[in-house]
KOLTORZA-114801 format. One record per residue (C-alpha): z, x, y; residue in three letters; residue number from 1. Coordinates in Angstrom, 3 decimals, decimal comma. Layout:
N
{Z Z&X X&Y Y&code ala&pos NUM};
...
//
This chain:
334
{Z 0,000&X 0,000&Y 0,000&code unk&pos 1};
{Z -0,978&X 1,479&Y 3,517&code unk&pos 2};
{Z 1,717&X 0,938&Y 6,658&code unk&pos 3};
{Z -0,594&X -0,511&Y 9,038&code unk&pos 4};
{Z 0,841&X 1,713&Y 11,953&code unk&pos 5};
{Z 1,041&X 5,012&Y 10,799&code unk&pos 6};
{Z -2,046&X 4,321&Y 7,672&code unk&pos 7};
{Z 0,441&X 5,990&Y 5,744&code unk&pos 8};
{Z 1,118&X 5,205&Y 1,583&code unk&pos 9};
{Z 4,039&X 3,282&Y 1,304&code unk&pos 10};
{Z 5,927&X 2,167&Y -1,144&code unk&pos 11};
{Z 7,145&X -1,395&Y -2,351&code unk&pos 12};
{Z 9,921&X -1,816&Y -5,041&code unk&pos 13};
{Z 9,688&X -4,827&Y -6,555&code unk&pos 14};
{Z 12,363&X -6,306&Y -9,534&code unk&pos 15};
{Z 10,781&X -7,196&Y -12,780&code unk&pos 16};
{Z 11,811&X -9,988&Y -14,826&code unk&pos 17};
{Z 13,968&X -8,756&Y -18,674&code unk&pos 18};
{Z 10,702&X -9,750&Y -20,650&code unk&pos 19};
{Z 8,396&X -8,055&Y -18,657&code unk&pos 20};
{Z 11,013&X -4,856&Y -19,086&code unk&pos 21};
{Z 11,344&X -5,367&Y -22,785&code unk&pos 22};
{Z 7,428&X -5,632&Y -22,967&code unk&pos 23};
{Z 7,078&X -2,324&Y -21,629&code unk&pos 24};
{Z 9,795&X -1,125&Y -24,004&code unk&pos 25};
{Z 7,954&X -2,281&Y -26,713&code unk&pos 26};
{Z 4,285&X -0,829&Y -25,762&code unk&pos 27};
{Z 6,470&X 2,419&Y -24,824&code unk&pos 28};
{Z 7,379&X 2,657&Y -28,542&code unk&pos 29};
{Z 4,295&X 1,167&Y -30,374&code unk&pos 30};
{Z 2,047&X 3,724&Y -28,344&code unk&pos 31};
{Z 3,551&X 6,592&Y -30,190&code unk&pos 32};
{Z 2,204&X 4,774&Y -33,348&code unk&pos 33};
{Z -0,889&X 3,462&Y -32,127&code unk&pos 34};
{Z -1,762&X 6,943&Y -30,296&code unk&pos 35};
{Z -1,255&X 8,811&Y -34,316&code unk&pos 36};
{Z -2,570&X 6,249&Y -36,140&code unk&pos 37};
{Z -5,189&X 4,720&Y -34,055&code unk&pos 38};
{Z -6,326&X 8,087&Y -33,441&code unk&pos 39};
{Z -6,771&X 8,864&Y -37,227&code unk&pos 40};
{Z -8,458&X 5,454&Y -37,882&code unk&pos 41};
{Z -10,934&X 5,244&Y -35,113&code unk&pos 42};
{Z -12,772&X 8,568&Y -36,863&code unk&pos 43};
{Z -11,880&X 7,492&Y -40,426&code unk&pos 44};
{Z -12,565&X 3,977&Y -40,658&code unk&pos 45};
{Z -16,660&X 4,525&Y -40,154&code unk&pos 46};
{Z -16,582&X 7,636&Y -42,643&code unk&pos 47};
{Z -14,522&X 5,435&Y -45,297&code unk&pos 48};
{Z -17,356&X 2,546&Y -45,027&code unk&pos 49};
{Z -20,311&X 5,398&Y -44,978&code unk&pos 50};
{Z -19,012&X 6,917&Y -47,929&code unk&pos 51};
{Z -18,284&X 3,839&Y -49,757&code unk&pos 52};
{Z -21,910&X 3,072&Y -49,394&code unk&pos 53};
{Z -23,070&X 7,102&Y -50,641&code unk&pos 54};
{Z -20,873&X 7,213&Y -53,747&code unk&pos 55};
{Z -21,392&X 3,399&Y -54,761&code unk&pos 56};
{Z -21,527&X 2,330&Y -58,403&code unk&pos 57};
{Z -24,069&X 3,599&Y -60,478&code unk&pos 58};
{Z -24,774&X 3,128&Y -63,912&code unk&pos 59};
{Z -24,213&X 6,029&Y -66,405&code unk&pos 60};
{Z -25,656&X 7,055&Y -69,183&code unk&pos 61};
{Z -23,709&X 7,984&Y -72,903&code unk&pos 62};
{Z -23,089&X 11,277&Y -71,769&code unk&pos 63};
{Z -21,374&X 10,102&Y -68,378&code unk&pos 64};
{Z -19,670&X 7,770&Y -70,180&code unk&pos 65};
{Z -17,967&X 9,628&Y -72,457&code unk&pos 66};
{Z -17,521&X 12,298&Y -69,574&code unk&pos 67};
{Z -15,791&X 9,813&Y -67,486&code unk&pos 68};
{Z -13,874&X 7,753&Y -69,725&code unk&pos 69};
{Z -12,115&X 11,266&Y -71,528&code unk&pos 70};
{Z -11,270&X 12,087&Y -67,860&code unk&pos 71};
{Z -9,673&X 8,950&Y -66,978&code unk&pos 72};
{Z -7,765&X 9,092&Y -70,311&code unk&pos 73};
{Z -5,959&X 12,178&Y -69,766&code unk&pos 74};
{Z -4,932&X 11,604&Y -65,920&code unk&pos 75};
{Z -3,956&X 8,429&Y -67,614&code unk&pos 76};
{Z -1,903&X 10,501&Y -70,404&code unk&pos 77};
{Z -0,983&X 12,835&Y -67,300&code unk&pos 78};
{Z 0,812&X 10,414&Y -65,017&code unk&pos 79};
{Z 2,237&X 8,360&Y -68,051&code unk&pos 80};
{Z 4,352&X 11,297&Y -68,791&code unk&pos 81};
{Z 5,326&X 11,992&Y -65,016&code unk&pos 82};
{Z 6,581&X 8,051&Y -64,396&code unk&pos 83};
{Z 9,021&X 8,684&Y -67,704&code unk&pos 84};
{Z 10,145&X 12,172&Y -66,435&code unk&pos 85};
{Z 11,334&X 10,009&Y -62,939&code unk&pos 86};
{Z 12,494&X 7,054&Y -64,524&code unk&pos 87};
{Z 14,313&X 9,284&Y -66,485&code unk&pos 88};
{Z 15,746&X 11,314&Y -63,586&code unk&pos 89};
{Z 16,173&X 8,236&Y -61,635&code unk&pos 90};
{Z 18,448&X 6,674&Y -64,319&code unk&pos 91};
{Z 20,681&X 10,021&Y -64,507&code unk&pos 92};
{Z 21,242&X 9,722&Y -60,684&code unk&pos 93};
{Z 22,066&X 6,155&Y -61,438&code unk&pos 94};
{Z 24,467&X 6,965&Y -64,116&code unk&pos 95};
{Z 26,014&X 10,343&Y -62,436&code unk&pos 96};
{Z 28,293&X 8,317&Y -60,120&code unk&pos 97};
{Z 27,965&X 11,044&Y -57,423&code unk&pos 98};
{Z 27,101&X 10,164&Y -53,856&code unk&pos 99};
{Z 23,569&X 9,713&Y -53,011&code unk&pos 100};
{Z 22,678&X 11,848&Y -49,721&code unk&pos 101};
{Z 19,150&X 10,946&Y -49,324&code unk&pos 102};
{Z 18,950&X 13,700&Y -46,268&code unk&pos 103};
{Z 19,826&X 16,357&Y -48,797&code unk&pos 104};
{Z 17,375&X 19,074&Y -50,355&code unk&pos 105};
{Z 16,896&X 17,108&Y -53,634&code unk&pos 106};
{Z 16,311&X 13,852&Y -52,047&code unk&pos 107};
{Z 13,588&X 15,081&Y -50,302&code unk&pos 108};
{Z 11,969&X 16,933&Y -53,087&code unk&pos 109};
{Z 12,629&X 13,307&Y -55,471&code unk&pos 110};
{Z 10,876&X 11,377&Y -52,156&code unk&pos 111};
{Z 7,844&X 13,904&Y -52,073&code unk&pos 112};
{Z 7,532&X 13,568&Y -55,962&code unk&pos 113};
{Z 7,170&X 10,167&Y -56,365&code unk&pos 114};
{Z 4,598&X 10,294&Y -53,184&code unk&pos 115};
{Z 2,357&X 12,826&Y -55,102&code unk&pos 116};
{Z 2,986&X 9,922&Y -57,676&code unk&pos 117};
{Z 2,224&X 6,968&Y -56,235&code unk&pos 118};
{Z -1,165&X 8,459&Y -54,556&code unk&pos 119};
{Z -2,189&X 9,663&Y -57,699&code unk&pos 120};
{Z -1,766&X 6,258&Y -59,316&code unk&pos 121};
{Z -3,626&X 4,661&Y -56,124&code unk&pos 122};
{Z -6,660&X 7,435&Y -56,906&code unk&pos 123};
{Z -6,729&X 6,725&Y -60,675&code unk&pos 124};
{Z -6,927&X 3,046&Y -60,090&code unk&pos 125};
{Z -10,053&X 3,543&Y -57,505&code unk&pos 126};
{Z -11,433&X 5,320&Y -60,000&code unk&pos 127};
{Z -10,919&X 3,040&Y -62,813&code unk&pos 128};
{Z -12,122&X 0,238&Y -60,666&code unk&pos 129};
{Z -15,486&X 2,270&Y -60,215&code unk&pos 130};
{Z -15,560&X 3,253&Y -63,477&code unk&pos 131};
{Z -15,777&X -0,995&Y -64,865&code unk&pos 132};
{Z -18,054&X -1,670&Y -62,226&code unk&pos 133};
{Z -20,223&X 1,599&Y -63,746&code unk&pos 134};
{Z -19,961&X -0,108&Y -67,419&code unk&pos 135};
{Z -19,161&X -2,710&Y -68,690&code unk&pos 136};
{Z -18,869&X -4,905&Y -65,435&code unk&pos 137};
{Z -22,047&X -3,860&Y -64,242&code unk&pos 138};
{Z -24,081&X -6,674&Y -64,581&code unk&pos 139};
{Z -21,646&X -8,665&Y -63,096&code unk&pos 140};
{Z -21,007&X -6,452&Y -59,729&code unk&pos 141};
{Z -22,419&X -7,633&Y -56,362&code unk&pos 142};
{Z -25,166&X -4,842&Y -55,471&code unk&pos 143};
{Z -24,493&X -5,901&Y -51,722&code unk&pos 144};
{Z -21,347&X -5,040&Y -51,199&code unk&pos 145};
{Z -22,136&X -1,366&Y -50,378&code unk&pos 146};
{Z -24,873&X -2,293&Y -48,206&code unk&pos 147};
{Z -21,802&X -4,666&Y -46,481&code unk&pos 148};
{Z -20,010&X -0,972&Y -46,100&code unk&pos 149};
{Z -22,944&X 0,351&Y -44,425&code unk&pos 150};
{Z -23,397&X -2,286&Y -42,040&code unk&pos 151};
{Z -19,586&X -1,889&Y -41,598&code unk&pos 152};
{Z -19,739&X 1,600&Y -41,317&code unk&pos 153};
{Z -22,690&X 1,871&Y -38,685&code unk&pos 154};
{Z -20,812&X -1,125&Y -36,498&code unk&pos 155};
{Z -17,640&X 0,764&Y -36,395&code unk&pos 156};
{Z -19,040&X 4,413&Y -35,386&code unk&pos 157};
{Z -20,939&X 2,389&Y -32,839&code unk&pos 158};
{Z -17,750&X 0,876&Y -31,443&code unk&pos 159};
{Z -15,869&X 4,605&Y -32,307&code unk&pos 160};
{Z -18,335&X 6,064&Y -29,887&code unk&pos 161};
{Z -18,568&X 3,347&Y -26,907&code unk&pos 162};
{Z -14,987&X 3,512&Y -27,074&code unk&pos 163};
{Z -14,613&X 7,216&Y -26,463&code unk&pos 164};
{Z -17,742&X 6,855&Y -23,912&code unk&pos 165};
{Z -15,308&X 4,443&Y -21,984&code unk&pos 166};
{Z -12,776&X 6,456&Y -22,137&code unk&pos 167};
{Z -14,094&X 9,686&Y -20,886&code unk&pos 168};
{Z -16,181&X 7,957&Y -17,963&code unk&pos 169};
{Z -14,480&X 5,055&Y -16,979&code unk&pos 170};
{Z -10,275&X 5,490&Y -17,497&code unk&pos 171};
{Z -9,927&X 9,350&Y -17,210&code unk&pos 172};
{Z -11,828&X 9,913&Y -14,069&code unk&pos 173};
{Z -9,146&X 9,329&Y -10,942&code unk&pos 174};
{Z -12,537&X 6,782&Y -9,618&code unk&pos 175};
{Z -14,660&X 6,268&Y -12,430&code unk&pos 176};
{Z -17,854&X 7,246&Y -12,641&code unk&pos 177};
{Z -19,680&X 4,126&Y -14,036&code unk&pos 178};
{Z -17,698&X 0,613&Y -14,845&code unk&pos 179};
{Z -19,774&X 1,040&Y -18,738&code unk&pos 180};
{Z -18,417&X -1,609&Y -20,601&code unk&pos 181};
{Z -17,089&X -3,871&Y -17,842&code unk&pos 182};
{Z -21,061&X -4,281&Y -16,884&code unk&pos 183};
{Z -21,712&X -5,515&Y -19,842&code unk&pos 184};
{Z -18,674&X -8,163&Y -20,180&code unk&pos 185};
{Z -19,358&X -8,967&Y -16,715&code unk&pos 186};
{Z -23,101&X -9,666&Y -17,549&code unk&pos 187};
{Z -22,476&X -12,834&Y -19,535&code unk&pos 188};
{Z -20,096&X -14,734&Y -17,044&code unk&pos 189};
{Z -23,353&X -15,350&Y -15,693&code unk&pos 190};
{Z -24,486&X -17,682&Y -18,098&code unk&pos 191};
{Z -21,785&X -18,082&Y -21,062&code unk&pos 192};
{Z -18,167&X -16,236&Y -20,416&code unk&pos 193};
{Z -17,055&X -17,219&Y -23,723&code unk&pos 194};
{Z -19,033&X -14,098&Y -25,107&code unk&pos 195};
{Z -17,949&X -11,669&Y -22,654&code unk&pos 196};
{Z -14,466&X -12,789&Y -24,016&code unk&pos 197};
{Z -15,506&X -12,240&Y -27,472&code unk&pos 198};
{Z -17,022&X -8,956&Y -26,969&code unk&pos 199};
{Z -13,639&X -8,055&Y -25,676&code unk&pos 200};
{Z -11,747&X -9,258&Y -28,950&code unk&pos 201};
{Z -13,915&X -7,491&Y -31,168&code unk&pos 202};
{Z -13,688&X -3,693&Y -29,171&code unk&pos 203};
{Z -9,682&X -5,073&Y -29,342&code unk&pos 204};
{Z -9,188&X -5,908&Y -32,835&code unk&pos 205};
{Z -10,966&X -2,846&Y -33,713&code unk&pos 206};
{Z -8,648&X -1,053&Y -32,483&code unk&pos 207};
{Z -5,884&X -3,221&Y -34,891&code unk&pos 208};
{Z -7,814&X -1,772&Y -37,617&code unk&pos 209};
{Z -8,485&X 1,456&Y -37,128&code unk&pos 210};
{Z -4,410&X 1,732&Y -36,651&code unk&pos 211};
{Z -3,924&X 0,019&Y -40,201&code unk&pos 212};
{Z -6,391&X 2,427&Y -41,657&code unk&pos 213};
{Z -4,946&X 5,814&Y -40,226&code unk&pos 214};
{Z -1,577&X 4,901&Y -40,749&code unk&pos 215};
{Z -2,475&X 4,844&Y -44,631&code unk&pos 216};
{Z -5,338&X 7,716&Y -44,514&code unk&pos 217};
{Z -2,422&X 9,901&Y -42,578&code unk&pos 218};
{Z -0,211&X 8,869&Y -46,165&code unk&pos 219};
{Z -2,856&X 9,610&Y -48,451&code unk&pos 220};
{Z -3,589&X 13,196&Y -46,981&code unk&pos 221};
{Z -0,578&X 14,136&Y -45,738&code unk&pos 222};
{Z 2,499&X 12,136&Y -47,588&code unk&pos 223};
{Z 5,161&X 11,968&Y -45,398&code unk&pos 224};
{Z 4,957&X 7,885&Y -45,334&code unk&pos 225};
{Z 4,488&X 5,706&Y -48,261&code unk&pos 226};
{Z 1,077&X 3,944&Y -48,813&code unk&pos 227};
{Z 0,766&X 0,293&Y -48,358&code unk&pos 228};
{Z -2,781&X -0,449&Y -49,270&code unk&pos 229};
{Z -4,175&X -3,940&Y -48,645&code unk&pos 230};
{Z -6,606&X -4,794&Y -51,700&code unk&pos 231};
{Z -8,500&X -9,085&Y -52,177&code unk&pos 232};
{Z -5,317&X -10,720&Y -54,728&code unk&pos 233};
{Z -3,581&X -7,425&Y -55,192&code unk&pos 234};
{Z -2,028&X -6,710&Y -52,493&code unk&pos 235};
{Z 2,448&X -6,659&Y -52,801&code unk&pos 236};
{Z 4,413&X -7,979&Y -50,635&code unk&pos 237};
{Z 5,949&X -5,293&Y -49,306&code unk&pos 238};
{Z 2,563&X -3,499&Y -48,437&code unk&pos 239};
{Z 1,885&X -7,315&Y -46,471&code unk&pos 240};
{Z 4,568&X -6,563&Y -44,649&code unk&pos 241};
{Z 4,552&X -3,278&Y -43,922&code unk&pos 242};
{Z 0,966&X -3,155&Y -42,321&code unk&pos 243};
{Z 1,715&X -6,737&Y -40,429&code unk&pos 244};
{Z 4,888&X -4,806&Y -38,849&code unk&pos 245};
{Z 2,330&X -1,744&Y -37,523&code unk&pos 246};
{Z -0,251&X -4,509&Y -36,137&code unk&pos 247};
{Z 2,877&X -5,882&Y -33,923&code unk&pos 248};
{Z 4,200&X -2,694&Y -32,883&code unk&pos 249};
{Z 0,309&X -1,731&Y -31,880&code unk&pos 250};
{Z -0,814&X -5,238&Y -30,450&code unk&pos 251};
{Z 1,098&X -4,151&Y -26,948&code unk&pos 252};
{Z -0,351&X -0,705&Y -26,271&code unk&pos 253};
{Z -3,702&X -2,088&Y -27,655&code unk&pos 254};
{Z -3,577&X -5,212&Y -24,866&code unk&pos 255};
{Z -2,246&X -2,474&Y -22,494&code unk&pos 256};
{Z -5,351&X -0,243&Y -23,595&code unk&pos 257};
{Z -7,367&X -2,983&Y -23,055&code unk&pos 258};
{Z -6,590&X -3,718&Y -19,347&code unk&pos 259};
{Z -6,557&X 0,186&Y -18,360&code unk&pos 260};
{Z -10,176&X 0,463&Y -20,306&code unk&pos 261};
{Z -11,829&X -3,190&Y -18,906&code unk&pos 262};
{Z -9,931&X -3,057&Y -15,703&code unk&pos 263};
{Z -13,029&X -4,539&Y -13,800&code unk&pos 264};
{Z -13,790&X -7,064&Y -16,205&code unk&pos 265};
{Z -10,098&X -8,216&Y -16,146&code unk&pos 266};
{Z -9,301&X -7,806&Y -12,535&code unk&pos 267};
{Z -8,317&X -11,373&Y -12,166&code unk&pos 268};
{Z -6,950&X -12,291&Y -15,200&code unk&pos 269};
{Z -2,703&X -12,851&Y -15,262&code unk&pos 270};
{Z -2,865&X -9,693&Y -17,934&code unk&pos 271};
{Z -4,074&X -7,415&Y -15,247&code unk&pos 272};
{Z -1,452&X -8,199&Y -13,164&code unk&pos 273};
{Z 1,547&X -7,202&Y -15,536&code unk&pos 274};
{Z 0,410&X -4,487&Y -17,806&code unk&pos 275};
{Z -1,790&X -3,175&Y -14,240&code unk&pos 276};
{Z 0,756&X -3,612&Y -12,074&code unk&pos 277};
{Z 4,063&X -4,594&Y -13,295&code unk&pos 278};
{Z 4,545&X -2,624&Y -16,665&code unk&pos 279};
{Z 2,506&X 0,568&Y -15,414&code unk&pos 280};
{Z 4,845&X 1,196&Y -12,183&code unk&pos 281};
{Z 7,842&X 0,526&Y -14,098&code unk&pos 282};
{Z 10,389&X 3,306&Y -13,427&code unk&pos 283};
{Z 10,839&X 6,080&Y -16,213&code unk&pos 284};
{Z 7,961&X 4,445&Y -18,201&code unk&pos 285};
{Z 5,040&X 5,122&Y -15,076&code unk&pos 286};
{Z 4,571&X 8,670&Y -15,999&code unk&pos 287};
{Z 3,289&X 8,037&Y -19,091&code unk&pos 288};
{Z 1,187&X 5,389&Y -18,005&code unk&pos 289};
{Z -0,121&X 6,485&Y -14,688&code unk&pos 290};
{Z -1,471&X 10,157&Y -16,571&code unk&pos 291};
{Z -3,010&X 8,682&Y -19,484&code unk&pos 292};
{Z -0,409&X 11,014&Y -22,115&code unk&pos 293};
{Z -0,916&X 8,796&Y -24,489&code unk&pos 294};
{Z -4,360&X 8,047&Y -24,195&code unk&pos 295};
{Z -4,888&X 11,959&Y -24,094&code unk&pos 296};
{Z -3,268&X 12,110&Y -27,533&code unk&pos 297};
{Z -4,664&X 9,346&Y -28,829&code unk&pos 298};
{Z -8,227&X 11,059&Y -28,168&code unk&pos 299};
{Z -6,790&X 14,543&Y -29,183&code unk&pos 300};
{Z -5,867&X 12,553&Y -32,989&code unk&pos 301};
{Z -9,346&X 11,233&Y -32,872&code unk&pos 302};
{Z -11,108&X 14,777&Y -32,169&code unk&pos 303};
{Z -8,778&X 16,768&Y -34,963&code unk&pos 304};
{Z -9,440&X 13,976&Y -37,210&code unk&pos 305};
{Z -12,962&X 13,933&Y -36,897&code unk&pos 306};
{Z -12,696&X 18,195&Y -37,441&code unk&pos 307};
{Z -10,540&X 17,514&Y -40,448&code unk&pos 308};
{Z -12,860&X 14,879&Y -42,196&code unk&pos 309};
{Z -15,667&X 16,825&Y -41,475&code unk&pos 310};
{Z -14,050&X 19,559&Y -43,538&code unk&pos 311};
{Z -12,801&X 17,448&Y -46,052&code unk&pos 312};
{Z -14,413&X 14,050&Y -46,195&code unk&pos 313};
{Z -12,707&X 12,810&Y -49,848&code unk&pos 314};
{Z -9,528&X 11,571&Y -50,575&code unk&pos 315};
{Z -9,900&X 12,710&Y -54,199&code unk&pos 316};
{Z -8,015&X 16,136&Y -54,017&code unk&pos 317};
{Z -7,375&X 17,521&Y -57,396&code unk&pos 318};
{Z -4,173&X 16,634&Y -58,845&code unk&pos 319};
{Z -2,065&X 18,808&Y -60,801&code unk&pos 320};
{Z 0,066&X 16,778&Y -63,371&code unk&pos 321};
{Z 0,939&X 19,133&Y -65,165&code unk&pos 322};
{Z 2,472&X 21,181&Y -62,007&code unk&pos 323};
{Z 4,268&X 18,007&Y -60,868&code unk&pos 324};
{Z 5,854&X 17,494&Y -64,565&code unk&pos 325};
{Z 7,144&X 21,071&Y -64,772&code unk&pos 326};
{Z 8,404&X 20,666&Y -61,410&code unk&pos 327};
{Z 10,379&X 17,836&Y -62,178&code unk&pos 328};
{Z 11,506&X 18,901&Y -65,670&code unk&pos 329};
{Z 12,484&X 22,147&Y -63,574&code unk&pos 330};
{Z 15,083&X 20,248&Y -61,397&code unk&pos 331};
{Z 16,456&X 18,087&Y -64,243&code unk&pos 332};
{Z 17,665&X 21,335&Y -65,730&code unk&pos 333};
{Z 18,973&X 22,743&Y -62,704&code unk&pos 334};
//
């Protein structure tokens, strides 16, 4: 605000209402999440459908067959073995009566275990999925469904890449240098604004996914977090829950990303005025906001994850059973 005798900035403080505070507080926390995992997502959720369409079901001859199925069998044998070793060692910790400190050496090896576990159970089952589809459910599999990934695939590096456009002309620049996006919502207020308000959904709920999708490609490369994968009738509970709790805690800094990226396009809209105004001069909190920090990480994730899949693309890392088993037969006799 100028003083209109000296032209001078000035400075208004204004009170904000608790909800309005507790809104910020909320985007303040979710952006740490959304600026990791949306990040990871926005580069791996275009590879995921690409390669999905380059190593789709094919049918094998005898010799694959046999290859394959022999293969399966002993990571089969393999993590058999492993989930008795653990059940095993999970029932003596039961039975032991001693105090469980679950910030203690052990309990972090036993956590990291059963994560090298539980993603090599996830792998196996891909893999036996694509191995039915391969045989004996082959006639029955729908050849379009990796021509479905494709389309996917191309639509979301398309949106990957306008996004990071936007970003890098429109929100980073102190006065941007071209309104991008914005035109293009703007164009269709001219004739039918319930488009322009669709367009913005879809670049928004994008977003949504790409956070569900790093969250578990960050678990499946990395395993500090437990996976929660979302699969048609097979999905748990817990997994249900799990990903719907990340899609709150990201739906504020994604609305809040929203505003900062379509500013133009939403410059009269009752959102604008409390996520631009209200929420991004909130004391404490308008340092973050007002320098982009986590918009600069969020594009930093998306640049090292791009280098990393680039590097390596598949999830299917080799997996040493028999080095996990020994490990864990190792500690039961220490």
């Amino acid at each position: 605000v100028l003083n209109r005798v000296g032209m001078e900035p000035d400075t208004i403080v204004l009170q904000v209402d608790l909800p309005t505070f507790f809104a910020s507080l909320m985007a303040f926390i979710g952006w740490f999440f959304f600026a990791l995992f949306g990040g990871i997502g926005l580069a791996a959720l275009p590879l995921d459908l690409i390669r999905q369409f380059a190593h789709r079901p094919k049918h094998m001859d005898a010799v694959e067959f046999a290859e394959a199925q022999q293969s399966i069998r002993d990571r089969v044998n393999e993590l058999v073995e492993i989930g008795e070793v653990l059940k095993v060692e999970q029932e003596q910790k039961q039975n032991s009566g001693s105090r469980f400190n679950m910030f203690s050496a052990d309990a972090r090896k036993a956590h990291q275990a059963y994560l090298e576990f539980k993603k090599a159970v996830h792998l196996l089952e891909q893999d036996v999925e694509d191995f039915q589809t391969s045989s004996e459910n082959y006639n029955n599999y729908n050849p379009l469904i990796p021509y479905a990934a494709l389309f996917g695939g191309i639509i979301s590096l398309l949106l990957s890449i306008l996004w990071v456009i936007q970003i890098l002309i429109y929100v980073f620049p102190a006065t941007p240098i071209h309104p991008f996006l914005n035109l293009y919502f703007q164009f269709f207020d001219k004739f039918f604004p319930l488009f322009g308000v669709l367009s913005v959904a879809l670049f928004c709920i994008y977003l949504l996914f790409a956070a569900v999708k790093g969250c578990f490609k960050f678990g499946l490369r990395f395993l500090f977090i437990q996976l929660h994968p979302m699969k048609l009738n097979r999905t748990y509970m817990s997994s249900f829950m799990f990903n719907i709790g990340l899609i709150l805690l990201c739906a504020l800094p994604v609305v809040q990303f929203g505003v900062t990226a379509f500013a133009d396009y939403a410059r009269n809209a009752t959102v604008r005025q409390v996520f631009g105004t209200q929420v991004k001069y909130l004391q404490f909190f308008s340092a973050f906001w007002v320098n982009h920090v986590f918009i600069y990480g969020f594009l930093i994730m998306l640049l090292l994850t791009t280098l990393y899949l680039m590097c390596k693309p598949s999830d299917n890392a080799k997996f040493d059973g028999l080095a996990l088993r020994d490990r864990l037969k190792a500690r039961r006799r220490g």
